[in-house]
C-alpha positions, 0 to 999 in steps of 0.5 A: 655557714655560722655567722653571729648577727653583726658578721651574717648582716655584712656577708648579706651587704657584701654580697647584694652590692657584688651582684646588684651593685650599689650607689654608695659612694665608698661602692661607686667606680672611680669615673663616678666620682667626678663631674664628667664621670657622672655624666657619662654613666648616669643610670649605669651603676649596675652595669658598672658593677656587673662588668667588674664582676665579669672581669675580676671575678670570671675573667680574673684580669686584676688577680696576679694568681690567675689561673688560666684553668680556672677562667676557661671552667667560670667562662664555660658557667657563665656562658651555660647561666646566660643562655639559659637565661635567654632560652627562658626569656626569648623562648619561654616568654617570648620576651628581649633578653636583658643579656647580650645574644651574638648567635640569635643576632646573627641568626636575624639577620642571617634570616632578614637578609643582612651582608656580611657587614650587617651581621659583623655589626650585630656581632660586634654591637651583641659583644659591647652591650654589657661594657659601660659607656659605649654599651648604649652605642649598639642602639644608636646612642650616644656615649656622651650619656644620657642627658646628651641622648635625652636633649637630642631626642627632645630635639629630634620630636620638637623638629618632627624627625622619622621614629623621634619619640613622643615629645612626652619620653624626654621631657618626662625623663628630665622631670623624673617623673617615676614610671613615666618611660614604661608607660610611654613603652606600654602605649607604644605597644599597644599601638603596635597591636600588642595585647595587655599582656604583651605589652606589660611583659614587654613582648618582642615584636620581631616584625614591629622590629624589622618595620622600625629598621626599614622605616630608617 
């Protein structure tokens, strides 16, 4: 591509908030714009930006010329990127993908001994994690955002509740305190026996996990 200076530099801005998405406020989603809106999907520019990608990009939904052809062959790339990813991530680094994983959720299950309403859970909860606002409900938050779930997990570790959080996580979160979540994650790992390495990277402890569950 030959671009002279001024067209290169807006290809290159073009291009970042298409896949990084970006807070601008002629880039935000049109739910970001107003009081409840904002509310709702605070933290979730990103995933905002990255769903509209799936649908209008891969999936072609707004486009009155899709081609039925050419949305099976971007489903097949996107499908083929994404596991990569998690063989890389899960396998390689033997840490949580950050992108939905319907068979290897299934598959746990399968292993923990899960019913067939257990596992249509997982795969149900594994398919609603990249949308916006309801994506967070697959772990057990609420959709009302994330002020909502921060005021009840302060709720919930001032009255003492089994697997609250430390009163430190929310109270940090409402002082915007940087790194504060992370460091929270770090202790936690390591007081599940996790080595430094592990607990930086973010390693997947499966039987810390399944204690959670059976604590609950």
């Amino acid at each position: 591509m030959k671009y002279v200076e001024r067209d290169a530099v807006r290809y290159a801005d073009d291009l970042v908030v298409r896949t990084q998405g970006s807070g601008s406020p002629g880039d935000l989603a049109a739910i970001q714009r107003n009081t409840a809106g904002k509310a709702l999907t605070q933290f979730q520019t990103f995933l905002i930006s990255d769903w509209d990608f799936f649908t209008k990009e891969v999936l072609q939904m707004r486009n009155p010329e899709r081609n039925i052809k050419e949305v099976v062959n971007n489903a097949a790339k996107f499908a083929l990127t994404t596991t990569m990813f998690n063989v890389l991530f899960e396998d390689v680094m033997n840490v949580q993908s950050p992108f939905p994983t319907p068979i290897r959720d299934v598959m746990r299950g399968y292993d923990e001994g899960d019913n067939a309403v257990q596992l249509a859970w997982r795969l149900g909860g594994s398919a609603l994690e990249p949308v916006p606002i309801i994506g967070a409900s697959r772990y057990g938050k609420s959709i009302a955002g994330p002020i909502v779930n921060t005021l009840t997990d302060l709720t919930r570790s001032l009255a003492d509740a089994p697997l609250s959080p430390s009163p430190f996580d929310p109270l940090s979160k409402f002082a915007g305190i940087p790194g504060s979540q992370q460091v929270a994650k770090t202790a936690r790992a390591i007081k599940r026996g996790e080595n430094p390495w592990q607990a930086t990277v973010g390693w997947y402890n499966r039987e810390g996990g399944k204690e959670r569950r059976e604590q609950r």
